[in-house]
C-alpha positions as CSV (number, residue, x, y, z in Angstrom):
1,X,69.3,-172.9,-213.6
2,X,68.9,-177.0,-213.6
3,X,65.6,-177.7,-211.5
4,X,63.9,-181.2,-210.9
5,X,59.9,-181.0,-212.7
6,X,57.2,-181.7,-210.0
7,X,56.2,-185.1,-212.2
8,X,60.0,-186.0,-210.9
9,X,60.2,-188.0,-207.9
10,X,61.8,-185.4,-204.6
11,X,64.9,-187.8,-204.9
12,X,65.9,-187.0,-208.3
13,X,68.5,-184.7,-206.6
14,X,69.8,-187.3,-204.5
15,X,71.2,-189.7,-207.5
16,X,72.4,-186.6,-209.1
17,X,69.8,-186.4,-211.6
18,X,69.1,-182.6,-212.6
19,X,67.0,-181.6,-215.3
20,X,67.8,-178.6,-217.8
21,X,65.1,-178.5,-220.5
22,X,61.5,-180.1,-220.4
23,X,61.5,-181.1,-224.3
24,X,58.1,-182.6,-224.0
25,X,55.6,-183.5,-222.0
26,X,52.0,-185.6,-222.7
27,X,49.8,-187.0,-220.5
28,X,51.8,-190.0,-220.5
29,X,55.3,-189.1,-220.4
30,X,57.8,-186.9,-219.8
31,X,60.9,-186.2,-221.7
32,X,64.0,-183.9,-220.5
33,X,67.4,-182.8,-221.2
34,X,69.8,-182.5,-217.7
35,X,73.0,-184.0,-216.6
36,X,73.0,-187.2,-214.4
37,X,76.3,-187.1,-212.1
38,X,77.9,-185.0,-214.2
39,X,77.6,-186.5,-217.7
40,X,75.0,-184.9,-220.1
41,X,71.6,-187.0,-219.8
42,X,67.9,-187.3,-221.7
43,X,65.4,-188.5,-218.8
44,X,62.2,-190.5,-219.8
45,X,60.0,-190.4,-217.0
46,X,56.5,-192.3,-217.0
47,X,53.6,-189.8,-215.5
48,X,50.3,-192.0,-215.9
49,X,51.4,-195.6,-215.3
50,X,48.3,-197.3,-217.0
51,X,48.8,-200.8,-217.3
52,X,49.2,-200.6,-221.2
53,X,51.7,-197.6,-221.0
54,X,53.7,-199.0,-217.7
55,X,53.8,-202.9,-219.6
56,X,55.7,-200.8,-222.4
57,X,57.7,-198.9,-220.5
58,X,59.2,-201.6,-218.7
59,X,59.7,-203.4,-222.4
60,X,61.9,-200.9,-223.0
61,X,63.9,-200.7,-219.9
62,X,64.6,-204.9,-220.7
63,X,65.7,-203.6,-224.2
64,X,68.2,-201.3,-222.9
65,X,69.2,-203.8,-221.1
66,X,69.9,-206.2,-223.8
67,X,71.3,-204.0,-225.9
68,X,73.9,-203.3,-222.8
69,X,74.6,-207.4,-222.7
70,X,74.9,-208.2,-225.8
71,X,75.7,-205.2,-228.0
72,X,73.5,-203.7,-229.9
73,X,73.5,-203.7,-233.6
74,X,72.4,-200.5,-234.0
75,X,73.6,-197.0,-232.6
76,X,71.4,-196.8,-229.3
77,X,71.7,-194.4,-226.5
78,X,73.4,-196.4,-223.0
79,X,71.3,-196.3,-220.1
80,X,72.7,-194.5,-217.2
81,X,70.7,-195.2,-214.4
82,X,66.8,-196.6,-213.8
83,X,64.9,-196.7,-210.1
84,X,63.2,-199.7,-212.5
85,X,59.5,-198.0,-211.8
86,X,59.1,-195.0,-213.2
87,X,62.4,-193.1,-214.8
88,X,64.9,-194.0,-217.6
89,X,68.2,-192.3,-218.0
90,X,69.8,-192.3,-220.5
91,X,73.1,-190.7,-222.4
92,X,72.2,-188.0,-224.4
93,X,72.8,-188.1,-227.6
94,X,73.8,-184.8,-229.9
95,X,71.9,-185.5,-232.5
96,X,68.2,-184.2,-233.8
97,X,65.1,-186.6,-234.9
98,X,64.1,-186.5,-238.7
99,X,61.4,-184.3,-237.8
100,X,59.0,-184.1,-235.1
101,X,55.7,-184.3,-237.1
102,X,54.4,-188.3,-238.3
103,X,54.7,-187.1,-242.1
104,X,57.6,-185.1,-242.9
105,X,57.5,-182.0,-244.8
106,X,61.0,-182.1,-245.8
107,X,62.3,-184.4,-248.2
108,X,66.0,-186.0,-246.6
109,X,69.3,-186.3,-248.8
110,X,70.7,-189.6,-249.8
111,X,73.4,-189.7,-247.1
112,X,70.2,-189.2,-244.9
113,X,68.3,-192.3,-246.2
114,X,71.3,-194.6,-246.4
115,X,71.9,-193.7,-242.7
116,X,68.1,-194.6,-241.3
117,X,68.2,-197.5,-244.1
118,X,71.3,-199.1,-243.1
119,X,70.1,-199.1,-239.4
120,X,67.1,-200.7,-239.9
121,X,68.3,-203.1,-241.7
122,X,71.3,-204.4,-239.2
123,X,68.8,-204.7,-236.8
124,X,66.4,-206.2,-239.0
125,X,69.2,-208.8,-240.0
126,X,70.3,-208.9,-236.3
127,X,71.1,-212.8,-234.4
128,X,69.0,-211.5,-231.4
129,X,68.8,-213.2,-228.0
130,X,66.0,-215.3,-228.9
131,X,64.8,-215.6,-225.3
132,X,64.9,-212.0,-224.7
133,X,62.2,-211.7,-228.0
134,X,58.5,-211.7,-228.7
135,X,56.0,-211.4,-231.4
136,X,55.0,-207.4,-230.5
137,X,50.9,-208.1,-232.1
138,X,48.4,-210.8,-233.6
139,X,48.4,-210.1,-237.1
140,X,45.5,-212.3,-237.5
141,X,43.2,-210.3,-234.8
142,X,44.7,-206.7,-235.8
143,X,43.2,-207.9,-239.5
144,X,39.9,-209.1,-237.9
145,X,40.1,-206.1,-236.1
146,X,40.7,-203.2,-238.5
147,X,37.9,-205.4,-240.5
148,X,34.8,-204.9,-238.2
149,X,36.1,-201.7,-237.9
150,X,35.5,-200.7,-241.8
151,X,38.6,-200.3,-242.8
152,X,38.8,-203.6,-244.9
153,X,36.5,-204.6,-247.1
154,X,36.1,-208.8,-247.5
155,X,38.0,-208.8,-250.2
156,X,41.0,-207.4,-248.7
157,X,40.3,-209.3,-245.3
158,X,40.4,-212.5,-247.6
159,X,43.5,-211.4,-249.1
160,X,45.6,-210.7,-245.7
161,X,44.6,-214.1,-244.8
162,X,46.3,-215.8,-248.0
163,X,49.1,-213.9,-247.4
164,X,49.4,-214.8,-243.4
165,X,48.7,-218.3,-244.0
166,X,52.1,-218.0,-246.3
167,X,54.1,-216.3,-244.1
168,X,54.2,-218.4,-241.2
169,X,55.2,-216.8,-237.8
170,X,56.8,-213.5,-236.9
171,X,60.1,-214.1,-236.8
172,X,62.2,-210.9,-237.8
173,X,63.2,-208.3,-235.4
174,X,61.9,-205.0,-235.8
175,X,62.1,-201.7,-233.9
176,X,58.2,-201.5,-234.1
177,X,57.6,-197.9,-234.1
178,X,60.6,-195.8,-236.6
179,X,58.3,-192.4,-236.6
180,X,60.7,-189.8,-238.0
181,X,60.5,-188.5,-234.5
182,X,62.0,-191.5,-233.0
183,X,65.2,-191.2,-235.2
184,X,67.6,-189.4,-234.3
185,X,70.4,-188.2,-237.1
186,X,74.2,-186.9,-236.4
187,X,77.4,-186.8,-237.7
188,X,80.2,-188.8,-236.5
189,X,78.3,-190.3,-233.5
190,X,80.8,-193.4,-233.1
191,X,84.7,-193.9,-233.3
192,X,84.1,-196.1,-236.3
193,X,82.1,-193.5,-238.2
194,X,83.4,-191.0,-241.0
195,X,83.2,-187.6,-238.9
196,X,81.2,-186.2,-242.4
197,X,78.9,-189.0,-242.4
198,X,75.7,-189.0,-240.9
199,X,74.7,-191.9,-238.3
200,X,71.0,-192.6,-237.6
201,X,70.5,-193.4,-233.4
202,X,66.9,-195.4,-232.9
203,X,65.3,-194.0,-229.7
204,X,61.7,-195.1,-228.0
205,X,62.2,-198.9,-228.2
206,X,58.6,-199.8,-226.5
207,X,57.1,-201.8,-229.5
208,X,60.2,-203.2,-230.6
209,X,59.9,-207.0,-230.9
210,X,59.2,-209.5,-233.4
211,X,57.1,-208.7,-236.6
212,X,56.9,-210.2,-239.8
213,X,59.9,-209.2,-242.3
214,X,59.6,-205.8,-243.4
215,X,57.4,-204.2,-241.0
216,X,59.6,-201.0,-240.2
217,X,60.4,-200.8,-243.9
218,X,56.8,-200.9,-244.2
219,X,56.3,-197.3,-242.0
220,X,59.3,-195.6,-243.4
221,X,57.9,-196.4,-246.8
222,X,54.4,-194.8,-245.6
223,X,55.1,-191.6,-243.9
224,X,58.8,-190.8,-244.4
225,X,58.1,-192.1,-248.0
226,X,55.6,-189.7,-248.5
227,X,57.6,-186.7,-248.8
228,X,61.1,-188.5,-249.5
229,X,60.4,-190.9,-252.7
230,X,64.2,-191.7,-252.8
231,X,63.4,-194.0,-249.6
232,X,60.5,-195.4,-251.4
233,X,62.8,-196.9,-254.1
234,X,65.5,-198.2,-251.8
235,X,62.9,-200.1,-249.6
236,X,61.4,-202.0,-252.8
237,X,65.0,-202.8,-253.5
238,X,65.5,-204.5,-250.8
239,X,62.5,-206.0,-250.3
240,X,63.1,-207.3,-254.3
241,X,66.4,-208.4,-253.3
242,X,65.4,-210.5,-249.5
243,X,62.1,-211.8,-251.7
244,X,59.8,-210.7,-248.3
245,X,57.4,-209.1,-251.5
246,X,54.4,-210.7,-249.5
247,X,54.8,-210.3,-245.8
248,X,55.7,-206.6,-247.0
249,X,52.4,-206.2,-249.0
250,X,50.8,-207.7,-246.0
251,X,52.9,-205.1,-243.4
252,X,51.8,-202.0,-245.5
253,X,48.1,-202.8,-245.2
254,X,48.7,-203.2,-241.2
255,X,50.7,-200.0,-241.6
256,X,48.1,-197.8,-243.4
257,X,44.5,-199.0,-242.2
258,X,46.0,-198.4,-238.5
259,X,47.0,-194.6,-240.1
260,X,43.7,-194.7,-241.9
261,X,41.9,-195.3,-238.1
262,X,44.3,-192.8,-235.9
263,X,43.5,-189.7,-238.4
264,X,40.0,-190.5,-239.3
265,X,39.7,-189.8,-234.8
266,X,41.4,-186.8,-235.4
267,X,38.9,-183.8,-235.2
268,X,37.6,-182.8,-238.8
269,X,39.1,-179.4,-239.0
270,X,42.9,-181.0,-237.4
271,X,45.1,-179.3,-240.0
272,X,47.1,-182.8,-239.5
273,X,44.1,-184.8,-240.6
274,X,43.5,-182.2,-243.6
275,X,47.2,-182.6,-244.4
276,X,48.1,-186.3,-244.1
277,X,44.6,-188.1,-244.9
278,X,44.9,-187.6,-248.5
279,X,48.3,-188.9,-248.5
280,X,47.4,-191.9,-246.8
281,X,44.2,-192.5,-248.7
282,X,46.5,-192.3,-251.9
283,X,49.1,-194.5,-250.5
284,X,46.1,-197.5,-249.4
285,X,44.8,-197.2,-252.8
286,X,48.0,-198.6,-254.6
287,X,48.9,-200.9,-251.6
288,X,45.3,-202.6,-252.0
289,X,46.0,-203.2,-255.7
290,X,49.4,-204.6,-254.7
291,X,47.8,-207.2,-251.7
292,X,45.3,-208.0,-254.5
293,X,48.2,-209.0,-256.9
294,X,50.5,-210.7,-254.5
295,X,47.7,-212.8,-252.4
296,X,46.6,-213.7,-256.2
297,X,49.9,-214.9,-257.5
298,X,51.3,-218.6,-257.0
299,X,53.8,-218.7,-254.6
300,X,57.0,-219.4,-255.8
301,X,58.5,-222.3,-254.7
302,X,62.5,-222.4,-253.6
303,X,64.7,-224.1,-256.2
């Protein structure tokens, strides 16, 4: 029987939104299956508006948006309906995420890879709305930051500097946030699409804005990499073959030290911490001897 969640406002029923299946629920935010007039429907609904959390929440409501006027590059669920507060809804999608954990167990199939790499990179490559865009974090005070908090030594903090002072602004578009839980995969999801194929759908679009160049290649490579080394050789193919060698090196040492920090918090006996730390710890280790080597190295110079 379809029922309306007490975190849903009483009026739910009144736009015909009913919900089906609470798929999860944090202290932040609530995420359903249901039907909205009729038409299957995934609700996003936002239970603890702090000021961080609401700021991206209505980030993502303008991206929706965007992607409605100007036609999104990417497969992206349409939005249905939004009272512009609180609730997102939003076509649902038959399709399931990579997997629901930050590091996959599982390694994916090639079809797999090319499907999450080939969406990332038409977005990545995308001619945004320039107006509708933003630079999503400092670079320079996350560095200072992750610094003072002992997760770079002076050497590396030196380093990152070299290699922002080359890179110049943030000026590529980025999804912000491509957790294996935030992509969805399913066959034959458009007209255009082989029915056999598999199609990758980007969901949770709250840090999406405008990063240096390979910044989501940068966490697929980390935690998708980890257990899929396949992915791990098609990202340093392309980011051989775009030349972004530097503002990558300098993406996967934002990438890891902020992995480093979130599971070093996690309790000492978290079987996620006992699992994943060594991985990242391994995975820091070669990316520090690769920032050393690329912030060393004269930059070439364009012919």
């Amino acid at each position: 029987m379809s029922h309306t969640p007490p975190d849903l406002p009483g009026s739910a029923a009144t736009i015909g939104l009913s919900i089906d299946t609470v798929l999860r629920r944090t202290d932040k935010t609530l995420l359903a299956r249901g039907s909205f007039r009729g038409e299957p429907a995934a609700v996003k609904y936002l239970i603890d508006p702090d000021p961080f959390w609401a700021a991206r929440w209505r980030h993502e409501l303008d991206l929706y948006e965007v992607f409605g006027d100007a036609t999104a590059p990417v497969r992206v669920p349409r939005l249905l309906h939004t009272d512009r507060d609180r609730l997102l809804v939003l076509e649902w999608v038959d399709a399931s995420p990579v997997a629901v954990e930050r590091y996959p167990e599982r390694e994916l199939d090639t079809r797999q890879v090319d499907a999450i790499l080939d969406s990332i990179t038409a977005l990545n490559e995308w001619t945004y709305p320039a107006a509708r865009f933003s630079p999503t974090f400092d670079y320079s005070e996350r560095v200072a930051r992750y610094q003072a908090k002992g997760y770079l030594t002076e050497g590396q903090r030196e380093a990152l500097d070299r290699l922002l002072a080359r890179c110049g602004a943030p000026a590529q578009l980025n999804h912000g946030d491509p957790l294996a839980s935030n992509i969805l995969l399913g066959a034959g999801l458009s007209d255009s699409d082989d029915e056999a194929g598999t199609t990758a759908v980007l969901v949770d679009w709250e840090f999406t804005g405008l990063f240096l160049p390979g910044f989501d290649l940068a966490m697929l490579h980390t935690q998708v990499g980890a257990s899929t080394p396949v992915i791990r050789e098609r990202i340093e193919a392309i980011v051989s073959e775009t030349g972004i060698e530097a503002a990558f090196a300098l993406n996967l040492a934002v990438v890891l030290t902020r992995e480093l920090r979130l599971h070093h918090e996690l309790p000492e006996d978290d079987p996620t911490r006992t699992r994943c730390l060594p991985i990242i710890e391994a995975a820091w280790t070669s990316a520090s001897t690769r920032l050393q080597r690329i912030a060393a190295a004269r930059p070439a110079w364009p012919k």
